[in-house]
C-alpha positions in Angstrom: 17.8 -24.8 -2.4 14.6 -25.3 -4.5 15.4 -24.4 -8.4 13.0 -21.2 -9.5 11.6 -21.9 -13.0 10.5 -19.0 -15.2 6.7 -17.9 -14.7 6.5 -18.7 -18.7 7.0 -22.1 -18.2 3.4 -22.3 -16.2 0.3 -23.9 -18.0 -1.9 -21.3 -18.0 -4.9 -23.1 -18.5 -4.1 -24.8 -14.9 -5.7 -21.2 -13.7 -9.2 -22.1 -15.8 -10.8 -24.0 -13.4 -14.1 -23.2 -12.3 -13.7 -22.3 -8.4 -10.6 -20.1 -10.2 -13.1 -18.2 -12.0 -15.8 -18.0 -10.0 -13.3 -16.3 -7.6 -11.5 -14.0 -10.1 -15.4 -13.0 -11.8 -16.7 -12.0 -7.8 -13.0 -10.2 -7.0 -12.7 -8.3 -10.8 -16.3 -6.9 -10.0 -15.2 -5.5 -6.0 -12.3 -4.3 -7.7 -14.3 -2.4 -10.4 -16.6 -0.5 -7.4 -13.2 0.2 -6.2 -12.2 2.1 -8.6 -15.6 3.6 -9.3 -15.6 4.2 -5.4 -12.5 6.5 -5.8 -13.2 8.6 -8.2 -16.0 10.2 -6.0 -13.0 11.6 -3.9 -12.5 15.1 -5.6 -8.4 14.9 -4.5 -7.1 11.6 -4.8 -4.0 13.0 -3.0 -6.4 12.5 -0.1 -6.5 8.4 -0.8 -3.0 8.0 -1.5 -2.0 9.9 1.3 -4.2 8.7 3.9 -4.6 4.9 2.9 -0.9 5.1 1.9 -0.2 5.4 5.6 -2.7 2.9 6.4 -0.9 0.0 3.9 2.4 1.2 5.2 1.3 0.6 8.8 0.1 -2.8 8.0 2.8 -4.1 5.7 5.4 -2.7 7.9 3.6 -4.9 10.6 3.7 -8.2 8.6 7.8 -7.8 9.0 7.5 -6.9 12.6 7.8 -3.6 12.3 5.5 -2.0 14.6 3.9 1.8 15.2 0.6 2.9 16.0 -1.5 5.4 14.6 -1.1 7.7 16.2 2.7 8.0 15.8 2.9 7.6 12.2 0.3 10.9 12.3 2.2 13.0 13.9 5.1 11.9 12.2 2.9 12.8 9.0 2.4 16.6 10.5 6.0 16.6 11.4 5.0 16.9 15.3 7.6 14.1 16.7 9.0 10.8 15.1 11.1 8.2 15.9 13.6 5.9 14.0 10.6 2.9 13.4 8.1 5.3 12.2 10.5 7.0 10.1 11.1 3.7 8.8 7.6 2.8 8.2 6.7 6.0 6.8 9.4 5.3 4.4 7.0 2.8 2.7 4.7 5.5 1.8 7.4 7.4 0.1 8.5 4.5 -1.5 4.9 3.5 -2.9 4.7 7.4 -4.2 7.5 7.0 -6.1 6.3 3.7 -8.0 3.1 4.8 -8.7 5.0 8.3 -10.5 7.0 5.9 -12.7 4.0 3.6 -13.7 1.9 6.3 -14.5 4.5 8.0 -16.6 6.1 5.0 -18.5 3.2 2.7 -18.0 6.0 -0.1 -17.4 6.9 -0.9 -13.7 10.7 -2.2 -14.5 13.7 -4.3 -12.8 15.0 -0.6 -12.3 11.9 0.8 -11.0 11.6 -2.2 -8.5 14.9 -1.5 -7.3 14.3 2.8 -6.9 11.3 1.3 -4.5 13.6 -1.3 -2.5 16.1 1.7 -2.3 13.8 4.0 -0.3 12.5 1.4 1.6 15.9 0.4 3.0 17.7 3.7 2.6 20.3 2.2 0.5 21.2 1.3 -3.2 22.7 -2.4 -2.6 20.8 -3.7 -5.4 19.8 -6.8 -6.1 22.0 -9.8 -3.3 25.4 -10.2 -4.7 26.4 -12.3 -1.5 25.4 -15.9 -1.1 23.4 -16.8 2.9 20.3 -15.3 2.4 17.6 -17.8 3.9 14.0 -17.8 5.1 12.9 -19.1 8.6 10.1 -20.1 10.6 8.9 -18.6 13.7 11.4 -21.8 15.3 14.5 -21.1 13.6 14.4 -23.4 10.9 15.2 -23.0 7.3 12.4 -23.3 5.2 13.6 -22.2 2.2 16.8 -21.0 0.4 16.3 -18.9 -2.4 18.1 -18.8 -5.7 22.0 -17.7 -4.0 23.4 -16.4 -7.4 23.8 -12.8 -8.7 23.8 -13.9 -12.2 20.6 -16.4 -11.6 19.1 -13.6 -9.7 19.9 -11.1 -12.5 17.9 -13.5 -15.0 15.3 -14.8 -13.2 14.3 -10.7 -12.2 14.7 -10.3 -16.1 12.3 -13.0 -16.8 9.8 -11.6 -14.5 10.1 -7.9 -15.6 8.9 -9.2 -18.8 6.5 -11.3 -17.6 5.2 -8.5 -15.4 5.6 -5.4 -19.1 4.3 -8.2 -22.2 1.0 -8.9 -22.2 1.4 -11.4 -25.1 4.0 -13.5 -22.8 1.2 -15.4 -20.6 -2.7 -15.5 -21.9 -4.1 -14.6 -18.2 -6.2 -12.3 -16.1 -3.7 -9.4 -14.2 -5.2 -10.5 -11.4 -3.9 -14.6 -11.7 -0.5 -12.7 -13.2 -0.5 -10.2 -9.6 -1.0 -13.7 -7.8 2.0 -15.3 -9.9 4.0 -12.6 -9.8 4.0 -12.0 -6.1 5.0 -15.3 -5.4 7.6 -15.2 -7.8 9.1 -12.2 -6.5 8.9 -13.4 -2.8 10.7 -16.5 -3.9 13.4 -14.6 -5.9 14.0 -12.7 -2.6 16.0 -10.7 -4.7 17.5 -7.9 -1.9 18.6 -8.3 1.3 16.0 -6.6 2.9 12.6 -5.3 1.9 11.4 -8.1 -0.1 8.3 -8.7 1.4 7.3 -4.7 1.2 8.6 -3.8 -2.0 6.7 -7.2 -3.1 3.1 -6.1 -1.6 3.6 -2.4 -3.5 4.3 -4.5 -6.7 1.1 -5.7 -6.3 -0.9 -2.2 -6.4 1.3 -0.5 -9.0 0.8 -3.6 -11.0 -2.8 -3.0 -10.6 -2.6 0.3 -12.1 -0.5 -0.5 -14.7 -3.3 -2.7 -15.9 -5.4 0.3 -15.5 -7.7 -2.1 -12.8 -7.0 0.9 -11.0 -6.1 4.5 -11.5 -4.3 4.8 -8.3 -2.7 2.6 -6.0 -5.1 2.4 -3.4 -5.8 -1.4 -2.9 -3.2 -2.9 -0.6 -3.7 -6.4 0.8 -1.4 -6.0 3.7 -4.1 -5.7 6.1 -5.4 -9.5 4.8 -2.2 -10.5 4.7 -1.9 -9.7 8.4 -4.9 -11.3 9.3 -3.7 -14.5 7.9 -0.3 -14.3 8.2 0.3 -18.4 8.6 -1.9 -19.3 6.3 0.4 -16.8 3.5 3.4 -18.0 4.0 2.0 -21.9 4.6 0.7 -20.8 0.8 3.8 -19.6 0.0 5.8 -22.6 0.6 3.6 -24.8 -0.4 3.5 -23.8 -3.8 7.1 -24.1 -3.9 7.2 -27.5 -2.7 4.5 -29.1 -4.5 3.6 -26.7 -7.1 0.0 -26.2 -5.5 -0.2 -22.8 -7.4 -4.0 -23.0 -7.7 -4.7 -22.9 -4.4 -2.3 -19.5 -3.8 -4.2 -18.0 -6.5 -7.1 -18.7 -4.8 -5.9 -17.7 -1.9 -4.5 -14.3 -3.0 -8.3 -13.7 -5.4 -10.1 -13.9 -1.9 -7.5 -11.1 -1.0 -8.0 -8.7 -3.7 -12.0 -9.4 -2.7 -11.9 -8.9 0.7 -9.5 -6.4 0.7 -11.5 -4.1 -1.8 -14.6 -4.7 -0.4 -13.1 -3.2 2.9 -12.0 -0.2 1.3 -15.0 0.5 -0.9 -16.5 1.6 3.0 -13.2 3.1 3.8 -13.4 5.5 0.8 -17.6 5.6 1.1 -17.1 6.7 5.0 -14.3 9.0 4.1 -16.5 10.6 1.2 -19.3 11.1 3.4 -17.3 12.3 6.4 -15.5 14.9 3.8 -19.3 16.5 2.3 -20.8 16.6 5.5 -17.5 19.0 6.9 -17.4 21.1 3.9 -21.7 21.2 4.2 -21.4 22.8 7.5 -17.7 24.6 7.1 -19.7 26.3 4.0 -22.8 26.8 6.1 -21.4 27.9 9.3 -17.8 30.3 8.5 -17.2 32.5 6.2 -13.4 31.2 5.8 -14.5 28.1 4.0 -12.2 27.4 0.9 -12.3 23.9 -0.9 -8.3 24.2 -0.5 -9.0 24.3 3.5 -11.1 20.8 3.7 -8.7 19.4 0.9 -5.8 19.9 3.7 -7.7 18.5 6.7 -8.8 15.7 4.9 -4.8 15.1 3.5 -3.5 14.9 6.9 -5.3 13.1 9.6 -3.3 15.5 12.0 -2.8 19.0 10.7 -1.3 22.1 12.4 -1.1 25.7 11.5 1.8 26.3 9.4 -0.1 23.4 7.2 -2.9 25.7 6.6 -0.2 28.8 6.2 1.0 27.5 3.2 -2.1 25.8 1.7 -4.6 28.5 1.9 -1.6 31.4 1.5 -2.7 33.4 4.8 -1.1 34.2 8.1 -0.3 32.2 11.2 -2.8 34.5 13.4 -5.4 33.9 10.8 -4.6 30.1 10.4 -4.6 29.9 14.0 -8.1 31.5 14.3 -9.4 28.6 11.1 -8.2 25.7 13.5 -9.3 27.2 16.8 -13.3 27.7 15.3 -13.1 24.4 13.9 -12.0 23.1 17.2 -14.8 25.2 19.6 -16.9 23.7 16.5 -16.2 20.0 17.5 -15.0 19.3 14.1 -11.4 18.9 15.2 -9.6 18.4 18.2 -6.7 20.7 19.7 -3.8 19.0 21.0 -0.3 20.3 22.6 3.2 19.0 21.8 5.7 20.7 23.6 5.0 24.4 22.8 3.2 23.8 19.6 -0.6 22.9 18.8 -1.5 20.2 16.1 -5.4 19.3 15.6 -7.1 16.1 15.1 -9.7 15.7 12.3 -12.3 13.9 14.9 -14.5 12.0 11.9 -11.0 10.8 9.6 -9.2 9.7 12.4 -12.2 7.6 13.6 -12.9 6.0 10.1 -9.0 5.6 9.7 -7.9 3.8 13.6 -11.3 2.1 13.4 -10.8 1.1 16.7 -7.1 0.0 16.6 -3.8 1.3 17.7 
């Protein structure tokens, strides 16, 4: 079992180095136009909602825990669902609930770590109070056995709570502290299950504690994914021979990337979202700001959605979806005996190809 010291006890000047900065000066500036990206989105719902899923998709697919697309949609709309995507769409939920407590208390807590855990895993077991928890590789072997504990595990989540709410505790960029912290939770490991998800949505709503963001809307999962061994090679090899400077580096290149990718995400969702209320405006006379907010919060939307957004019937919500439909701008699908429709131009940007 490798012995966890407190993030405190790092040199922070280690992080000074200049391929360190030159990283964290190119990621802070994609991470800027991030944020200045977003705020072109009239609803931010719209972002959290839709990229939420995204993350959620991808993070839940670093564990193994596989859906498509389309699935986690319709389970969105309430159309069908199965125990996985319940699961994965539990993430989502999870992630809604941290940001709410960061954004009110502008702290993200032990306790507030743990309400996100809890949705994840539908459960309140709290941080491991049993000893056996141990990581494996893809062969079976134990890599690594984190702190076994409850007491240790108690402190050590203490320590980092603080690290994570006082500023004056460690004289670093957020961005090296995300890095730091990540790893430090990851290596806690401090619940039975969840600790890699809860970990990645620390990373966000640290962000916007920071205020590097205004809501959570960077997720690295989808880098993560990409380069899954290299992560946890990264991860255990920081642990081993203290190589923290290359997993900063490592995890800088992610924010980078990562924001760079959804800086076009948002900018193709922008566009895609003018251009439908240009011609909604243009072309119908039942055009309402509250009737492109809704197609553009759910990917797949249905009738009793637009009932209870725009406060009018089912016949006249029905006729809304069918126009749009004969109008190409969204396409009808049956489920059983009910109809859900597809917003053609989000679903494209959002599956961009994959399942």
């Amino acid at each position: 079992m490798t012995t966890l010291n407190f993030l405190t006890n790092l040199d922070y000047s280690r992080f000074e180095s200049p391929a360190i900065l030159k990283k964290l000066a190119s990621a802070s500036r994609k991470l800027a136009e991030l944020k200045g990206a977003a705020k072109a989105i009239p609803n931010q719902g719209i972002l959290i909602n839709t990229l939420g899923m995204q993350e959620a998709k991808d993070s839940s697919a670093i564990e193994n825990i596989v859906t498509t697309h389309d699935e986690l949609f319709k389970n969105d709309a309430k159309i069908s669902s199965n125990s996985v995507t319940k699961e994965v769409s539990r993430y989502r939920q999870a992630l809604r609930i941290g940001f709410l407590q960061v954004e009110k208390t502008k702290l993200l807590t032990a306790n507030d770590i743990c309400k996100i855990q809890a949705e994840l895993e539908f459960n309140n077991a709290g941080f491991r109070k049993l000893p056996g928890t141990s990581l494996k590789n893809n062969e079976g072997a134990i890599v690594y056995t984190p702190p076994q504990d409850h007491q240790t595990i108690v402190k050590l989540m203490s320590n980092l709570e603080a690290f994570i709410n006082d500023n004056d505790l460690f004289n670093a960029d957020p961005l090296i502290k995300m890095a730091l912290i990540h790893h430090q939770f990851e290596s806690i490991h401090p619940f039975y299950d969840g600790n890699g998800r809860t970990g990645r949505i620390i990373n966000v709503l640290y962000l916007v504690k920071e205020s590097l963001l205004d809501v959570p809307i960077l997720f690295l999962s989808r880098y993560i994914l990409a380069t899954k061994t290299e992560y946890y090679r990264l991860l255990q090899a920081t642990r081993e021979n203290d190589s923290w400077e290359d997993w900063v580096l490592y995890m800088l290149t992610a924010v980078e990337q990562t924001a760079g990718e959804s800086i076009d995400t948002i900018n193709a969702i922008h566009k895609a979202f003018y251009e439908m209320k240009h011609h909604i405006r243009n072309n119908y006379k039942f055009y309402s700001q509250d009737l492109i907010n809704n197609l553009f919060l759910h990917p797949y939307t249905k009738i009793e959605f637009i009932e209870h957004d725009l406060k009018v019937s089912r016949l006249t919500a029905t006729k809304y979806l069918d126009e749009l439909s004969n109008g190409g701008f969204l396409e009808k699908k049956k489920v059983g005996r009910a109809n859900y429709y597809i917003n053609i131009a989000l679903n494209t940007i959002l599956t961009s190809g994959k399942s």
